[in-house]
N, C-alpha and C positions, 0 to 999 in steps of 0.2 A: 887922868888922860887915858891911862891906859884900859879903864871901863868904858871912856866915851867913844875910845877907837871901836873895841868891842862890838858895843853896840850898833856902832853904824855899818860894818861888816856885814851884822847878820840882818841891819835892816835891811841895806843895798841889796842882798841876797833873796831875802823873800820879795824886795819888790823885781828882781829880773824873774822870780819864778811865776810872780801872778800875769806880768805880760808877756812868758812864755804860753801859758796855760790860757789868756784873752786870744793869743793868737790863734791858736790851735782849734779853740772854740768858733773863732771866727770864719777859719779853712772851712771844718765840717760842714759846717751851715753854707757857705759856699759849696761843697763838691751835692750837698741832699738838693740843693738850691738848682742846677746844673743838669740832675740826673732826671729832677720830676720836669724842667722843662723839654729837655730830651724828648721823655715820654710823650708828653702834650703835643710833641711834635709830630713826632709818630702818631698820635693819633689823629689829630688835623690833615696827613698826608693824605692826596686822595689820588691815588694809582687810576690809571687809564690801561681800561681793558676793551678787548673785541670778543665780542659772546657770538653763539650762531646757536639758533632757536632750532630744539630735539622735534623733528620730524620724523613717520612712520617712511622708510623706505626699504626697499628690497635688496636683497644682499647674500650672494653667491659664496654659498659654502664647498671650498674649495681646497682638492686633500692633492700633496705633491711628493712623490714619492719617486726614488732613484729605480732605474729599471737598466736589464741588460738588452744588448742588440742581438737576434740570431736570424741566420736566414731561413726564408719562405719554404725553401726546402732544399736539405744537406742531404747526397748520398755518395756509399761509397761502393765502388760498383769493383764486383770482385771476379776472378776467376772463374770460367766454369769446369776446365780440366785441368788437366797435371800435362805441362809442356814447356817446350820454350818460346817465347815471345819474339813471335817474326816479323812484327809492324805495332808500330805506334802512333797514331795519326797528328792532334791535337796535344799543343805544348801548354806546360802549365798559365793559367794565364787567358787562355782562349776561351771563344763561344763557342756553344755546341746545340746541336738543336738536338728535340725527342728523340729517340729511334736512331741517331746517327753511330756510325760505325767510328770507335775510338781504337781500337787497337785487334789484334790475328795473334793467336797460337797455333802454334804446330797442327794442323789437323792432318800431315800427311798420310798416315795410319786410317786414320777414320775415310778421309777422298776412297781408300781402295776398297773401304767394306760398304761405302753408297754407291762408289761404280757397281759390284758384286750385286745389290739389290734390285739399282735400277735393271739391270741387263734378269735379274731372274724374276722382277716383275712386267717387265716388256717380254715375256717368254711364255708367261702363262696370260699375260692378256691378248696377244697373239693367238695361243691354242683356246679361250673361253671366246673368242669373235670367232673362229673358225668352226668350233664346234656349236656354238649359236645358231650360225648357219645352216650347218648341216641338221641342226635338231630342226628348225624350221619346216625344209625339204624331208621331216620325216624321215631320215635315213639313219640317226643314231636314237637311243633312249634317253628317257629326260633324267634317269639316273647318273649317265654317262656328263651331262651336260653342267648337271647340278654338281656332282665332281670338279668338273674344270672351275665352277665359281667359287667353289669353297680355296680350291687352289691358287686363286686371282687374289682372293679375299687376303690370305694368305700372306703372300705375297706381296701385297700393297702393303701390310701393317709391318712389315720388314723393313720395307721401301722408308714409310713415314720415321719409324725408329732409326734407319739410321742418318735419314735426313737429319732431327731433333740432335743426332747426337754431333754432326758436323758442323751445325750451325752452333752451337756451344763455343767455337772456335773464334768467332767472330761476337768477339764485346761490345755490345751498343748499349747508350745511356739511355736509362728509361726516363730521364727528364731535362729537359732544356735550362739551359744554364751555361756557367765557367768552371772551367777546367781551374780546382781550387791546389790538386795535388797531386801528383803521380807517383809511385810506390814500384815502379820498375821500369827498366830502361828495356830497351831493343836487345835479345839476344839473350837476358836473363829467362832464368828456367823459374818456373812460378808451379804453385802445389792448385791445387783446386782448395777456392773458398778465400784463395790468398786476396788482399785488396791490391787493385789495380790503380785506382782515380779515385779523388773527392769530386763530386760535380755541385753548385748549391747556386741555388737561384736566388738572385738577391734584388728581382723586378717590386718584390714586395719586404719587407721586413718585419721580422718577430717582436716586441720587447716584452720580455719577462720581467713581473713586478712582482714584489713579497710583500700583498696587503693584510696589515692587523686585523684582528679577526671583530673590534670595533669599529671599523671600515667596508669590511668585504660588503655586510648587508647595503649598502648604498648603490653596488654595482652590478651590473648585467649582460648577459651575452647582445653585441648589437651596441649598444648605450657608446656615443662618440664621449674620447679622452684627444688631449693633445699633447703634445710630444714636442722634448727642445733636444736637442744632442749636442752635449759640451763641446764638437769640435764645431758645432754649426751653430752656434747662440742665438745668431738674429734670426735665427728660423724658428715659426713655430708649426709645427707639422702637426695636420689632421687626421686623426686615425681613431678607429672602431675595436671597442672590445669582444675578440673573436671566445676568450674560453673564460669562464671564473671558476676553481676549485672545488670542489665538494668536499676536498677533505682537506685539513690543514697538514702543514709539514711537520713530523711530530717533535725535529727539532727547535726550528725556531715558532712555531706555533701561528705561523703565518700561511695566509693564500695564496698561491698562485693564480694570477692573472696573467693572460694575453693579448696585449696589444698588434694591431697589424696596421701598419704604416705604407704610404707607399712610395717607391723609390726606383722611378723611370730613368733616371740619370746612374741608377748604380753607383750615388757618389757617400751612401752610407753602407758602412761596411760592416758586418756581424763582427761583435767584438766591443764596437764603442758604447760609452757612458752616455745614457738616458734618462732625462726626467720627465715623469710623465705625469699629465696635469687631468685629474677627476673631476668632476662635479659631483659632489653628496647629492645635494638640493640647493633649492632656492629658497631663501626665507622672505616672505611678500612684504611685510610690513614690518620691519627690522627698526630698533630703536640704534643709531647709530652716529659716531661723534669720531670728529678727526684723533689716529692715535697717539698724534703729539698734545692731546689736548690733556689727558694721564698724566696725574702727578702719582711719583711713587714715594710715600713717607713711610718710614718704618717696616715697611713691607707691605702695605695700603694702597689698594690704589684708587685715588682720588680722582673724584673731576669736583671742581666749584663751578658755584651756579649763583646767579644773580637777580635776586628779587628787591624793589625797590632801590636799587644802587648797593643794595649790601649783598655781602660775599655769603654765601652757607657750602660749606664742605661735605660732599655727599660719597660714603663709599660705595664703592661699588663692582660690579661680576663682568669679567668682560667674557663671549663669547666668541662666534665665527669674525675672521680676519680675513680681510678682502683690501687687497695694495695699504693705502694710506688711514683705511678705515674700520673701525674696529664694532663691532655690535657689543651693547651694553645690557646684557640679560638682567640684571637687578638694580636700582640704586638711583634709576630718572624716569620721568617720564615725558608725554608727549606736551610739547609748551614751553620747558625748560629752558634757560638761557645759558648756556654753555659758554665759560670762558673760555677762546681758543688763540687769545693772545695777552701776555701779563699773568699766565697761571701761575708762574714760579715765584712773584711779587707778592700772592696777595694772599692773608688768612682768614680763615671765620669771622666774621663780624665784622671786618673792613668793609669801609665805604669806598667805591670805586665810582668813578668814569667811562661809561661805557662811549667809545668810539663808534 
C-alpha cells in the first residue's frame, strides 16, 4: 500500500504540473493573439486630416527690434555771465517759444558802461554830421572830416560791444519747446557757462535702435519703420528712418539707427520703451504653410504631406516669420498637400482621410 500511495503522489503531481504548464501555454498564445490584432487595428485605422495645397505667395520679412525714446531736440541753455539771478520767467513744466526771454541776470554794471558808450557815440556822431557839413560848404579839410569818421567809426564799435555784452543778461531759448528743468531759483548767484534750464521739444520724437550688423544692410536713410510704445500698445505709429550708422559701437558690435516719429499730442514722452518694426524685404513668391502645421520630433521639424491618401513625412528649413505663417526654404514644393489639421495623429505611411 505504501508504494501504491507513492506512487499516486507523484502521479497526481506531474498531472497538476502538465495542466499548469497547458495553461500557461494557452495565456501566451492569448496575449501574441491580442497584441497582433491590436496592430491590425492600428493599421486599418484611417485618421481624418485637413491638408491646404503649398502655393507660391509673398511674404514680409520682418525684423522687430526694442528702441529707446528721446526728444526732437534737448538743450540746456546756460549762463552767459557771472551774477545774480534777478527774474525767472517760465516754471518747469511750461511752453516756450524760439527767442523767448526765460530769465535776467544782474546786468546793473554793464547798463552804466552802454549808457557811457551810447552818450560817447551820440557825441562823435553829432561832431562827424556837423563837420560833414561844413566839409560840404568847403570850409574845413577833408583830412579834418575823415578824422571825425574814423572817430564815429570808433565809437559805434564801442557802442556794439557793449550793447553784446548787456544782452548776455538776458537768457532766451534758442528753441521752442517745454521747460524740462530749471537749475536755479530767483536770487541765486550763478557762474558764467552754469546751466540755467533744460528746454526739448517733443512735437517730434527720436527712437534709437541697436541693429545687428546682419540687419543694418536692409535699412536706409528715409525707408518708413513702424513704432509700438509699451505704454500705448494699441498704437501703431508711422515713422521714417532719419540716420543709419557707419560705424558699429565697438562694444556691442551693433548700429545705431534713428527713427523719427511724430507726436502732436506730446503724449509720448523721451524715456519710454519702443519697439520698432523694419521691413528687410519682401519675398514675391514665398513657399509658405501655417506655423501650427510644424511638427517637432527629436529636434526635426516636420511637416507631412499627402499623396494619394498616404502620409510621407518631409523635413524641412523654415525661414522668414510673418504672424501665423512661416516660409519653408527646403523640404516642399509648389502642389504639395500639406496637413494642417490631424498632424499630431498621423505617421509615415498611414492612410488618411482627407476632409
Amino acid at each position: 500500500m505504501k508504494g501504491v500511495i507513492t506512487l499516486g503522489k507523484k502521479y497526481c503531481g506531474g498531472l497538476a504540473l502538465l495542466l499548469s504548464l497547458s495553461l500557461l501555454a494557452g495565456g501566451c498564445g492569448q496575449t501574441e493573439t491580442n497584441a497582433q490584432d491590436e496592430t491590425e487595428k492600428r493599421a486599418e485605422r484611417v485618421v481624418q486630416v485637413s491638408v491646404e495645397e503649398v502655393t507660391p505667395s509673398p511674404i514680409r520679412d520682418i525684423l522687430i527690434l526694442p528702441g529707446r525714446t528721446e526728444p526732437w531736440e534737448d538743450v540746456r541753455v546756460p549762463s552767459d555771465l557771472d551774477g545774480k539771478v534777478e527774474w525767472i520767467g517760465p516754471r518747469e513744466g511750461d511752453a516756450v517759444k524760439k527767442g523767448e526771454l526765460i530769465a535776467k541776470v544782474d546786468v546793473s554794471s554793464l547798463k552804466a558802461s552802454l549808457d557811457q558808450a551810447q552818450a560817447a557815440f551820440d557825441l562823435a556822431d553829432e561832431i562827424y554830421q556837423r563837420r560833414l557839413g561844413l566839409h560840404e560848404k568847403k570850409l574845413i579839410a577833408k583830412e579834418e572830416l575823415d578824422r571825425s569818421r574814423t572817430e564815429r567809426s570808433v565809437a559805434l564799435g564801442d557802442l556794439d560791444k557793449a550793447r553784446v555784452l548787456y544782452d548776455r543778461g538776458f537768457i532766451r531759448t534758442p528753441i521752442g519747446g517745454v521747460v524740462n528743468h530749471l537749475f536755479a531759483d530767483q536770487g541765486e548767484f550763478v557762474g558764467r557757462g552754469a546751466p540755467l534750464a533744460d528746454i526739448v521739444n517733443v512735437d517730434k520724437v527720436e527712437v534709437n535702435v541697436d541693429v545687428p550688423e546682419m540687419d543694418v544692410r536692409f535699412l536706409s536713410r528715409g525707408q518708413d519703420a513702424g513704432v509700438r510704445i509699451d505704454a500705448f500698445p494699441d498704437r501703431l505709429i508711422p515713422g521714417t528712418i532719419d540716420f543709419v550708422a557707419y560705424k558699429a559701437d565697438p562694444a556691442t558690435k551693433t548700429f545705431d539707427v534713428k527713427v523719427i516719429i511724430p507726436n502732436p499730442e506730446q503724449k509720448i514722452r523721451p524715456g519710454m520703451i519702443a519697439r520698432v518694426i523694419f521691413l528687410r524685404r519682401v519675398l514675391p513668391d514665398a513657399l509658405t504653410v501655417p506655423l501650427f502645421a510644424l511638427v517637432d520630433k527629436s529636434g526635426e521639424r516636420l511637416l507631412y504631406v499627402v499623396e494619394d491618401n498616404v502620409v510621407h513625412a518631409r523635413t524641412v528649413s523654415i525661414g522668414v516669420l510673418e504672424g501665423d505663417r512661416v516660409q519653408i526654404a527646403e523640404g516642399i514644393q509648389p502642389g504639395d498637400k500639406v496637413i494642417v489639421r490631424g498632424q499630431t495623429e498621423v505617421e509615415e505611411g498611414m492612410k488618411v482621410e482627407v476632409r
